[in-house]
C-alpha positions in Angstrom: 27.2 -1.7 -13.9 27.6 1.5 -12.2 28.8 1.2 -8.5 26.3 3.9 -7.4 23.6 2.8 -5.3 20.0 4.2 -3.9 17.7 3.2 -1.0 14.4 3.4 0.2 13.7 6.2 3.3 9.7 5.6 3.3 8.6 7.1 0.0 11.8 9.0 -0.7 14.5 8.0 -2.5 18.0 8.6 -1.2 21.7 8.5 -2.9 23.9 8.1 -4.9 26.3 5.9 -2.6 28.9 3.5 -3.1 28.5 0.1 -2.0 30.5 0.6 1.2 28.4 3.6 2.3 25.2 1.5 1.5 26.7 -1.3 4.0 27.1 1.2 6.3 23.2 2.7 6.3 22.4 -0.5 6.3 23.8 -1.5 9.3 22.1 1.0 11.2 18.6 -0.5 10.0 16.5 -2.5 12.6 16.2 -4.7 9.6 18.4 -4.0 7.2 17.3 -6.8 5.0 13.9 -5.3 4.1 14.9 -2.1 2.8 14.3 -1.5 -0.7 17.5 -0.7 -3.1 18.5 -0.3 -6.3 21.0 0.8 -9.2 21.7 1.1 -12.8 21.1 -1.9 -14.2 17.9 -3.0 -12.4 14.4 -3.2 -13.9 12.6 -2.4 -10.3 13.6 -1.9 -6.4 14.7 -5.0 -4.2 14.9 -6.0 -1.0 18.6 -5.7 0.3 18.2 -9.2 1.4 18.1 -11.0 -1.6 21.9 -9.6 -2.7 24.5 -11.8 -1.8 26.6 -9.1 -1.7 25.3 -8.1 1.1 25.4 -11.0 3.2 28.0 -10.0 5.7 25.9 -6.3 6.6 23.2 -8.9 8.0 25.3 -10.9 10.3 24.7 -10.1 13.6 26.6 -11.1 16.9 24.2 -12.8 19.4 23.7 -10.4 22.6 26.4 -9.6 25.1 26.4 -11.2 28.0 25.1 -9.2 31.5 27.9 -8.6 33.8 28.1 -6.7 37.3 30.5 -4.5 35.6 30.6 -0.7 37.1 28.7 2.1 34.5 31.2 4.2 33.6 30.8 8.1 34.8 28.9 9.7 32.5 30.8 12.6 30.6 28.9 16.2 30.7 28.0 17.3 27.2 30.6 19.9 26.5 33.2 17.3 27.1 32.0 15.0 24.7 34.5 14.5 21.6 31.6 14.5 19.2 30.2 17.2 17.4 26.6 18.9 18.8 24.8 17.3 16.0 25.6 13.9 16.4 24.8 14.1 20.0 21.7 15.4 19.1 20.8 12.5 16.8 21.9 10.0 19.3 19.7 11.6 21.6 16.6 11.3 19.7 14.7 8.3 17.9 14.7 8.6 14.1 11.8 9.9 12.8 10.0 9.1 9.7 8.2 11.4 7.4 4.2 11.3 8.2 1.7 10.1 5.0 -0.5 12.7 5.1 -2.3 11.6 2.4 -3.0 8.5 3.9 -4.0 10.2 6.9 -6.4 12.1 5.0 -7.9 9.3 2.9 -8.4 7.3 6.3 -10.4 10.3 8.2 -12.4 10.7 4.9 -13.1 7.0 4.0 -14.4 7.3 8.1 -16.6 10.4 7.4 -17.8 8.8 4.6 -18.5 5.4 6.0 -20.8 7.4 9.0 -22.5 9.4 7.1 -23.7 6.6 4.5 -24.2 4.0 7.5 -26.6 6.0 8.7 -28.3 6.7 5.7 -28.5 3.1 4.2 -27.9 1.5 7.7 -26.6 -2.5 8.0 -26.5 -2.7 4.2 -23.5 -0.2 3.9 -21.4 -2.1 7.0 -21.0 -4.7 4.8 -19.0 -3.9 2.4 -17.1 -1.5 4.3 -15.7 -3.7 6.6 -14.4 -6.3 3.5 -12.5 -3.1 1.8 -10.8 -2.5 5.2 -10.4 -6.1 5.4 -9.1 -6.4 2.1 -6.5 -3.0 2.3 -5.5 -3.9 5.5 -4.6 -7.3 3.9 -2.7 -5.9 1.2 -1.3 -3.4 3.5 0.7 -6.7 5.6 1.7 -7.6 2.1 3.9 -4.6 1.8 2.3 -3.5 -1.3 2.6 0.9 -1.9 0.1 2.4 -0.2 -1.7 3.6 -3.2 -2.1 -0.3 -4.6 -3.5 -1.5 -1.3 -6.2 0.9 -1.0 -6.8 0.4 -5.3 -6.8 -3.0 -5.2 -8.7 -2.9 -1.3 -11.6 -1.4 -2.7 -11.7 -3.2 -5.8 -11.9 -6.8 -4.0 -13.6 -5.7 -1.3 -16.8 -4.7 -3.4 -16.6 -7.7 -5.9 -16.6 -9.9 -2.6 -19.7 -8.1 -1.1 -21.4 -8.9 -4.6 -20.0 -12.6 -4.1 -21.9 -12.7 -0.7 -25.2 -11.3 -1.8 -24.9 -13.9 -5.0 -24.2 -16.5 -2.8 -26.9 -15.7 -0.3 -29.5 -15.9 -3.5 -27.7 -18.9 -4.4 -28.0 -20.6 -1.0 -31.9 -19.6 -1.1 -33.2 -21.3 -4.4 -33.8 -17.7 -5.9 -33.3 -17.2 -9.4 -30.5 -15.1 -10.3 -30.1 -14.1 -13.7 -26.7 -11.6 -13.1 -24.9 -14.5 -11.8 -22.8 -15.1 -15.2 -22.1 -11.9 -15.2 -20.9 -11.6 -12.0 -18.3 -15.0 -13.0 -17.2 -12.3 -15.5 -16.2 -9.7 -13.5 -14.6 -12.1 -10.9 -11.9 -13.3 -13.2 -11.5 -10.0 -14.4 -11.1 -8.9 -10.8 -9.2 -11.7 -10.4 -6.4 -10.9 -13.0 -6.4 -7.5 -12.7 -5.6 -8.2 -8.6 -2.6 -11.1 -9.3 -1.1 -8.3 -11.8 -1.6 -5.4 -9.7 0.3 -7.2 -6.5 3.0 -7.9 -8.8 3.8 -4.5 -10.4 1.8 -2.4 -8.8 1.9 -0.3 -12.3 0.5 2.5 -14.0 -0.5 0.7 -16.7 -2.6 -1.8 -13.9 -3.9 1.3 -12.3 -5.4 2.6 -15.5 -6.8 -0.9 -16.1 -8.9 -1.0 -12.6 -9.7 2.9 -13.5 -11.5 1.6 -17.1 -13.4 -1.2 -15.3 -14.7 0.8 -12.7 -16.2 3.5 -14.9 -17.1 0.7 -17.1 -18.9 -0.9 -13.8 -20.7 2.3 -12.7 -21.5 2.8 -16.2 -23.1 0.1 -16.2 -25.2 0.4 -12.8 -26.0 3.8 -14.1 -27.8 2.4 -17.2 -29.6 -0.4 -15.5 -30.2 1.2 -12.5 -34.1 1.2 -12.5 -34.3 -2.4 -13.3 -31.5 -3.4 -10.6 -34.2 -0.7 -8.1 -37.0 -3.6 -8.8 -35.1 -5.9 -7.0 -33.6 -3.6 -4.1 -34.1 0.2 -4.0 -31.0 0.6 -1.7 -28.4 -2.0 -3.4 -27.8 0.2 -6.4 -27.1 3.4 -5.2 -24.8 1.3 -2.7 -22.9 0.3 -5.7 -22.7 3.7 -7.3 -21.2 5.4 -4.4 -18.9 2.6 -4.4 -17.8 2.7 -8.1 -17.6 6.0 -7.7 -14.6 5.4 -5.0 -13.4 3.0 -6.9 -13.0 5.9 -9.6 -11.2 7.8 -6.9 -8.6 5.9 -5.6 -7.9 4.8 -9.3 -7.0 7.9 -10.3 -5.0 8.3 -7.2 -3.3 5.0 -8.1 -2.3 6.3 -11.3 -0.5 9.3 -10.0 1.4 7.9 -7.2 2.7 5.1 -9.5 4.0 8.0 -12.4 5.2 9.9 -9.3 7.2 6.6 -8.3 8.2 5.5 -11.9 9.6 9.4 -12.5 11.6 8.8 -9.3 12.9 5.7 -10.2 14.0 6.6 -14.2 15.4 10.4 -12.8 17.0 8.8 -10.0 17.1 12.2 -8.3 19.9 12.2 -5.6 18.6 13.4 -2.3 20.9 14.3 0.5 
């Protein structure tokens, strides 16, 4: 096994470094256990934390005792023994690339949420609020950005349809969709548990399929689902159609990812 190693800076990958120069960026961390490493020889990023190898780079002395003890006269700059750039980067908090694109997709899922709450009103809030609730969710959970809001949408809709199910449920109505909704909450269900634990292209492309699959579906049944509720099925349309969206998203960001991890490009 190659005594080369990589880390995690956000979404870029850094290295090559030997093991000593990885204990050394590692101190540095806030938490050193939670960054993401890896080398030849692994099938997939872990958390610096689990190596025992590591151990000692986590081992912190407690805090140092507060003494009156006299602050020592402060040097002027052009007397201090290190170089300009290092006094620099003392000077200044380390700064991590911005996501753009998730600051994009959040301003657009908020245009978009406006401008179809006030065209289908309460209906549309909803939903909304259990796909935040559910990226947010998965978000804590440290999946990749593209996974959470994948998978956020994805669970987010299916439990909307559980609530308006239910409701019919709770109200003695006859539903006749409700096997098929069972259906699609296992495959929900399995296609959720598999994305949180690889967050793959090939998981991505699986959500993709059943989403166009879904709106396909809505599509061709859309007059007999408007006899029920005019509103309801274009609601699940526009949502489908997102779903579509952040699939195909998914599926880019995960190649992007898996290319980075199989060239293991070293980035200074």
């Amino acid at each position: 096994m190659s005594d080369l190693w990589y880390y995690a800076e956000g979404s870029e990958t850094v290295g090559p470094v030997d093991f000593d120069g990885l204990g050394q960026v590692l101190k540095r961390k806030a938490r050193p256990q939670d960054v993401l490493v890896w080398q030849e020889g692994y099938a997939d990023w872990v958390e610096a934390g689990t190596l025992p190898a590591l151990k000692a780079v986590f081992v912190r002395p407690p805090p140092v005792p507060v003494r009156s003890v006299p602050k020592p006269p402060v040097l002027e700059q052009r007397n201090s023994p290190l170089p300009p750039e290092y006094r620099q980067a003392a000077a200044q908090v380390e700064k991590k690339p911005r996501n753009w694109m998730g600051t994009i997709s959040g301003w657009a899922v908020i245009v978009v949420s406006v401008v179809v709450g006030r065209a289908f009103g309460g209906l549309y809030w909803l939903p909304a609020l259990l796909i935040a609730l559910c990226i947010w969710i998965f978000t804590k959970l440290k999946l990749r950005d593209y996974a959470a809001w994948m998978l956020g949408v994805l669970v987010g809709h299916t439990l909307w349809m559980a609530v308006g199910h239910g409701t019919l449920f709770a109200m003695g109505k006859p539903n006749e969709e409700l096997a098929t909704f069972a259906v699609d909450a296992v495959v929900v269900t399995c296609l959720t548990i598999w994305g949180m634990k690889t967050q793959s292209v090939a998981v991505s492309v699986c959500v993709l399929v059943y989403q166009i699959v879904a709106f396909a579906t809505n599509a061709v049944f859309f007059e007999e689902y408007s006899k029920v509720n005019a509103t309801a099925p274009i609601l699940h349309l526009i949502l489908r159609a997102i779903g579509i969206g952040v699939a195909i998203y998914a599926i880019v960001k995960a190649r992007q990812f898996k290319r980075q991890v199989e060239v293991q490009p070293a980035v200074a």
